[in-house]
N, C-alpha and C positions, 0 to 999 in steps of 0.2 A: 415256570422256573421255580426250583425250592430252594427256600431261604436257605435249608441244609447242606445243601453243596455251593451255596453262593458264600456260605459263613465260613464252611471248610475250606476253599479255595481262595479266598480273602485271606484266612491265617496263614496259610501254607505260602500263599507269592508276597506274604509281607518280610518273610525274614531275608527278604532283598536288601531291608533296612539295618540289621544288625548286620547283615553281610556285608554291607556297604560299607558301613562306620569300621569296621574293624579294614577294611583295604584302605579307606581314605588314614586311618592313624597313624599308623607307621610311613604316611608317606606325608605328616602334614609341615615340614619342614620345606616340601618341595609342594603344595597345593599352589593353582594360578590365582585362589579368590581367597578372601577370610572363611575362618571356620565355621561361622553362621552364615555365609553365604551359599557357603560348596554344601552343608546341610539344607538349606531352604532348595537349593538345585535340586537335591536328591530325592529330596518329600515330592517334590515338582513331577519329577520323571516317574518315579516307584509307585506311591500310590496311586494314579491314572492309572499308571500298568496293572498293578493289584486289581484294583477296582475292573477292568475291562476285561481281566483275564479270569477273573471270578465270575463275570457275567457269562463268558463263551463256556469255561467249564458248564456252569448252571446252565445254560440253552443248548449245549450239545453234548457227544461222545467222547471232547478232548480232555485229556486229564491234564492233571497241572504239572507233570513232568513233562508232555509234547507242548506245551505251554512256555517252561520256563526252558530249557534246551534252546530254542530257536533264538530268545531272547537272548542269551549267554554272549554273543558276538557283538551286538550293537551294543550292549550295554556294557563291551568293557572298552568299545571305540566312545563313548561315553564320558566313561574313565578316565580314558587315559587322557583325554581331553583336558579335563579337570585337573590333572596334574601333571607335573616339569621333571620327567624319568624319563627313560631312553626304553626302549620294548622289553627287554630283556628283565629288565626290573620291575617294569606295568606285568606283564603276563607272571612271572613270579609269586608276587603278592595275589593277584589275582585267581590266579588257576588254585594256587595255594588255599587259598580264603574258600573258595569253591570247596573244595575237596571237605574242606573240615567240615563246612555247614551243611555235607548230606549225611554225617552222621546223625544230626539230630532227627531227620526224616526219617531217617531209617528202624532208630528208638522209638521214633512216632509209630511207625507201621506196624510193630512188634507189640506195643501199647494196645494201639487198634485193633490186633488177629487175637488178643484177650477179651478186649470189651466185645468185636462187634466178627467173632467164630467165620459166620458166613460170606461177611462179606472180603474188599481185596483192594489193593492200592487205587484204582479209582475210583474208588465213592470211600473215602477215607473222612472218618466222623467228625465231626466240629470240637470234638475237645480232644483228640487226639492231634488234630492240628492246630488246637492252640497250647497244648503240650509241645509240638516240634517248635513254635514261635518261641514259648517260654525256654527252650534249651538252648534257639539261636543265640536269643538273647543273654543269655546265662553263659554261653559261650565267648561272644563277644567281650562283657566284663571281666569277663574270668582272665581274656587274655589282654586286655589293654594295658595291662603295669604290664608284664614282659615288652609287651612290643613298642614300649615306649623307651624300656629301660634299656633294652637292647636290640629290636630289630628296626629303630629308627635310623643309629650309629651305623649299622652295615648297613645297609639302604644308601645313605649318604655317602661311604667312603670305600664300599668295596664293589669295585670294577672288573669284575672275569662275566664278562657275558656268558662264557662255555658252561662255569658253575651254574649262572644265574638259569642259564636253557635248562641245565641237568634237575634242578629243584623243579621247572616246568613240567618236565615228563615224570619225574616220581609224583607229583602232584595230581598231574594226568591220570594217573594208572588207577590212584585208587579213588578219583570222582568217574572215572569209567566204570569201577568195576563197581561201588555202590548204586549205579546205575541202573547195571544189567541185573545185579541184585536183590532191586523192587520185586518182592512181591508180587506178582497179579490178582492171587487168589490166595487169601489164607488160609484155606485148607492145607497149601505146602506147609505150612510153620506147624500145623496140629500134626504133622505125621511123625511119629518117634518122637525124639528129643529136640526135634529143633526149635520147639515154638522158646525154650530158653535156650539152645544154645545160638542158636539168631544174635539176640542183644548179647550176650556174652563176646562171641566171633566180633561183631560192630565194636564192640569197647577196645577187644584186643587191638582190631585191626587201628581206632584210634588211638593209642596206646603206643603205637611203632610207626604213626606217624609224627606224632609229637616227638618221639623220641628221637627221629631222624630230622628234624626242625631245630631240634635242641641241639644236634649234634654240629649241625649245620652252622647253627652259630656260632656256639664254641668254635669249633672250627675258623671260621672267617672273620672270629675276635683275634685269634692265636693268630694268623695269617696276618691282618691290620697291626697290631702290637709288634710282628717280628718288621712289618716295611717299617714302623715309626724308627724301633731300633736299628734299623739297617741306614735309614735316613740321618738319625743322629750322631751315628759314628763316625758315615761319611762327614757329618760336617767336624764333628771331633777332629776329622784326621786332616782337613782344611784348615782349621785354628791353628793346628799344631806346626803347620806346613808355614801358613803367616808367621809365625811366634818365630819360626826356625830362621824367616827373610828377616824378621826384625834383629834380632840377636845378632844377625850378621851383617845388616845393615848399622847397628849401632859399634860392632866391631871397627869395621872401617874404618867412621866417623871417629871410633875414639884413636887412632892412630892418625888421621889427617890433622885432629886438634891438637894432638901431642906435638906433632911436625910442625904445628903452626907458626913456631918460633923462628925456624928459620926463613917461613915464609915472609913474616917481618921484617928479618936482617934484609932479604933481599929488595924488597918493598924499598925501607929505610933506604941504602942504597941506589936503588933506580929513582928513586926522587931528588936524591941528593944532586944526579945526575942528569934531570931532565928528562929521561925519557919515559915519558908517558903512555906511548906505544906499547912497551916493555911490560909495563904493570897493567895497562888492561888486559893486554896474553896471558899475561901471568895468571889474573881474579879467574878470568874464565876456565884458565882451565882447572882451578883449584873449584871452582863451583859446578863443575861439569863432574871433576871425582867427589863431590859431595854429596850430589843428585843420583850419580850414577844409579846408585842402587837401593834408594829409597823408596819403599815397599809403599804402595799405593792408597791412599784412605779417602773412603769412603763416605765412611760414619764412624761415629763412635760406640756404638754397637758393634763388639769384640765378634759374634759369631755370624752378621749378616757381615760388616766388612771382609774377612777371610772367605765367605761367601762370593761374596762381590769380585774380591781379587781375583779367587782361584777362575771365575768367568772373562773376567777380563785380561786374565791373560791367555786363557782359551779361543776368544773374540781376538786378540793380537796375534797370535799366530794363528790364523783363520782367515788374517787380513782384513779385519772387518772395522771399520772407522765406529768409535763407540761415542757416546756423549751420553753419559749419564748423571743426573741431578736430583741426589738424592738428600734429602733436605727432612731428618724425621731427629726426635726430639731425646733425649737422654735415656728416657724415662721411657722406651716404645716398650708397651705392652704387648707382646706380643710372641707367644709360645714358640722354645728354638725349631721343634720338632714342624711345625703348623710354618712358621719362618721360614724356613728350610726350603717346605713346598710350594708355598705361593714364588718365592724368586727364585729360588731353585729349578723349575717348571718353566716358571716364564724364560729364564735367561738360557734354557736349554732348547728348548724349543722357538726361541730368535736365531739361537749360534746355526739351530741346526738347516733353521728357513736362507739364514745367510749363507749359510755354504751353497747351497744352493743356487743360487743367484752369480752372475758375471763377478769374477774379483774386482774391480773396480767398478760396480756397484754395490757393494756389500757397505750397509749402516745398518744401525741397533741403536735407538735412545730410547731412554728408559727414565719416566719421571716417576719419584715417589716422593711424597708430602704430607702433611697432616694440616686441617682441616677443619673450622671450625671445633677446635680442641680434639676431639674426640673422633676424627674420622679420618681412617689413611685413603687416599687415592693414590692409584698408580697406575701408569699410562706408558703402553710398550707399544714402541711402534719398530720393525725392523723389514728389510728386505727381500723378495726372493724371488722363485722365478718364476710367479704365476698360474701355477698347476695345484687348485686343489682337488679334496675329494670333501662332497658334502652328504650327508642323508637327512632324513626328518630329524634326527636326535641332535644334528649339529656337525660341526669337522670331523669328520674322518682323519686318522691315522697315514700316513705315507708312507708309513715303515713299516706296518701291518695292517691288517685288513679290517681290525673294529675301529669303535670309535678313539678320538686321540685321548688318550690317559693324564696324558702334562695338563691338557684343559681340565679334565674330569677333575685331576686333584685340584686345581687354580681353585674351580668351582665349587670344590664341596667347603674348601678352606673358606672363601666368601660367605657361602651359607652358614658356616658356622658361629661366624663373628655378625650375623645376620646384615649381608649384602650382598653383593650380587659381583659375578665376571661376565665381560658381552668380549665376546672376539666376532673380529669381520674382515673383511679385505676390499681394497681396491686395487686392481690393477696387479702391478710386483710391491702393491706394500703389506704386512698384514699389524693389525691393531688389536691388542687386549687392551680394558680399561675396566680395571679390578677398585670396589670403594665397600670397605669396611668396618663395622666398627670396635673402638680398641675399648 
C-alpha cells in the first residue's frame, strides 16, 4: 500500500469535515444535540470513513470520487438525523453545500495537471489534495458570517417547499456537471489553452453560483419582510376595527348615562309605590342596553386583544363554544408582527379544525400565562373531526398538499424566542402547547 495515495485520499475524504460544518451552521438553531456534541458525532462518523476510504483507495483501483458518490446518500440520512428540518430544507443546504465543495477539487485537479503533467484524477498528489482541504476549508470560513447572518433567518421562516426543491436541482446540476468534469488524464487540460482556462471556467462557473445563492436570499428576505408587513396590517386593520366597536360602544353608553335621570324619577316613583317587580324589569333591561354592545376584552394588550376579538367573533358565528383565559402581564414583550403569528395561527387553525367537526361539538380553549417571570405558555386545545394527514416532518396541511404553514410559523416563532411548539391529537381533539421565552 503507498503512503502516497493513502495521504492523498485521507486529504481529499476529509473536507467531509468543513463540508459538514458549513451544512450543520445555518441549520444550528434547529440541531437535536449541542454544538460540541453534533461536532464530536461528525469527527465520529467522518474520519472512520476518511481513514477506511483512504485505505481502499491505497489497496485498490477506487478512486476517491467512486468512494465519496456512494457515500453521499447515507450520509445525508445521517444529517438529516441530526437535525429538526423538514426534507425540502435538509436536501437544500445539503445538495447546496455539495455542489460548492467540488469547486475546490476541481482547482485541486487543475493544481495537479501543473505540478504532476502525466499523471490524472486518480492518483491525484498529496499536496494537491491537501490544497483541495485548505480551500474546503477556506470556503467554509469564508462563508459562515453570511450564513449566519442571513441564511440561518430563511432556514427558519421561509416555507415554499417548491422554491426550496428548485434551489435542490440548480444545486444538482452544477455538483453533476463538476463531476462528469474530472479529469481523468491530464493530458486533456495540456491541450491548447485549457490547462488555464479549466480553473478560470471553475471560478466563473463558481461565481454564478454564489450569485444565484445570493439572489436567492435577497429574494426570500424581500418575500419574508413583504408576509411580516402584510401580517401587520392586517392587524392594523383589526385595531382599528376594535377602536371603531369601542367608540361606538362608548357612544351608547354616553346616551344611556345622559337618560339616566329619568331612569331615576321612575326608579323614585315605583319605590314610592311598592312595586318591586317593576324596578327589577326595569335594572335589567337598562343593564341588558348597557352590555349590549360592549366590545370584548381580553387583555390589555391593545393589539393581541383586537386580535383576540376579531377571532372570537369569528369562533361565534362558526358556532363554536370558546373559553379562553388569558392571563399575560402589561408589560408582555413580545414583537406585534411575531404576536400576530403565534395567535394568529393558533386561533386560525382551531376555528378552522372546529368547523370541521359536528356543530354541537365545536369548542376552542385557549390558555395563555406567563410563568416563572419570564416564560409565556400557551395551551390550545379545540375540536374536530378526526381525519389527519401526517409525514415524517410532522402535520400535513388539509387544505393543501405540503406541510401545515399555521404550525410551521407557531414553530419557527417558538424557536425564536428559544422554545419549542409540540402539536398532537387524540381522538376529535387536537392540542398545541407552545412555551417561550419573553
Amino acid at each position: 500500500m503507498s503512503m502516497e495515495r493513502f495521504l492523498s485520499a485521507f486529504f481529499q475524504l476529509l473536507v467531509t469535515l468543513p463540508a459538514s460544518a458549513s451544512c450543520f451552521l445555518v441549520m444550528y438553531p434547529r440541531l437535536r444535540h449541542t454544538p460540541a456534541k453534533t461536532a464530536a458525532l461528525c469527527a465520529a462518523a467522518l474520519l472512520p470513513f476518511a481513514v477506511l476510504g483512504a485505505w481502499l483507495h491505497a489497496a485498490s483501483s477506487f478512486g476517491t470520487t467512486a468512494i465519496l458518490l456512494p457515500a453521499i446518500l447515507p450520509l445525508f440520512f445521517l444529517y438529516r438525523s441530526a437535525v429538526n428540518a423538514d426534507l425540502p430544507r435538509c436536501l437544500a443546504v445539503y445538495v447546496g453545500v455539495c455542489a460548492v465543495h467540488t469547486f475546490p477539487a476541481q482547482l485541486a485537479y487543475a493544481l495537479d495537471a501543473r505540478l504532476h503533467p502525466l499523471s490524472g484524477a486518480a492518483h491525484v498528489s498529496a499536496e494537491a489534495a491537501l490544497f483541495q482541504l485548505s480551500l474546503s476549508i477556506l470556503a467554509a470560513a469564508v462563508t459562515a458570517y453570511p450564513a449566519c447572518k442571513n441564511y440561518v433567518n430563511i432556514i427558519n421562516q421561509f416555507d415554499s417547499p417548491k422554491i426550496w426543491y428548485s434551489t435542490v436541482v440548480l444545486s444538482a446540476v452544477f455538483l453533476a456537471f463538476n463531476v462528469l468534469a474530472i479529469p481523468q488524464s491530464y493530458a486533456t487540460l495540456h491541450a491548447g489553452r485549457m490547462l488555464w482556462l479549466f480553473p478560470v471556467f471553475e471560478l466563473a462557473a463558481l461565481a454564478v453560483l454564489v450569485a444565484v445563492y445570493m439572489l436567492f436570499c435577497q429574494s426570500a428576505s424581500a418575500m419574508l419582510a413583504h408576509v411580516k408587513l402584510t401580517e401587520r396590517t392586517r392587524l392594523l386593520k383589526m385595531q382599528a376595527r376594535q377602536y371603531r366597536v369601542l367608540q361606538e360602544h362608548m357612544r351608547q353608553t354616553a346616551r344611556l348615562r345622559h337618560d339616566f335621570r329619568h331612569s331615576v324619577r321612575l326608579l323614585s316613583s315605583l319605590a314610592r309605590e311598592g312595586d318591586i317587580e317593576s324596578i327589577r324589569t326595569h335594572l335589567a333591561q337598562y343593564e341588558s342596553q348597557l352590555s349590549a354592545k360592549a366590545p370584548a376584552v381580553y387583555c390589555k394588550n391593545p393589539a393581541l386583544n383586537a386580535l383576540l376579538s376579531y377571532y372570537g367573533e369569528m369562533a361565534e358565528q362558526a358556532g363554536i363554544a370558546t373559553d379562553w383565559r388569558i392571563a399575560l402581564p402589561d408589560d408582555f414583550l413580545l414583537c406585534e408582527p411575531d404576536m400576530a403569528a403565534l395567535f394568529g395561527n393558533l386561533m386560525e387553525n382551531a376555528i378552522f379544525g372546529c368547523a370541521r367537526a359536528p356543530e354541537k361539538n365545536r369548542y376552542f380553549c385557549l390558555t395563555a400565562e406567563v410563568r416563572q417571570e419570564n416564560c409565556l405558555y400557551i395551551v390550545s386545545t379545540n375540536s374536530f373531526d378526526g381525519n389527519v394527514r401526517q409525514s415524517a416532518d410532522g402535520y400535513c396541511s388539509t387544505r393543501h398538499g405540503g406541510r401545515g404553514v399555521g404550525l410551521s410559523s407557531i414553530a419557527a416563532v417558538a424557536e425564536k424566542y428559544g422554545g419549542s411548539a409540540h402539536a398532537s391529537h387524540r381522538g376529535t381533539e387536537f392540542f398545541v402547547d407552545v412555551v417561550l421565552k419573553l
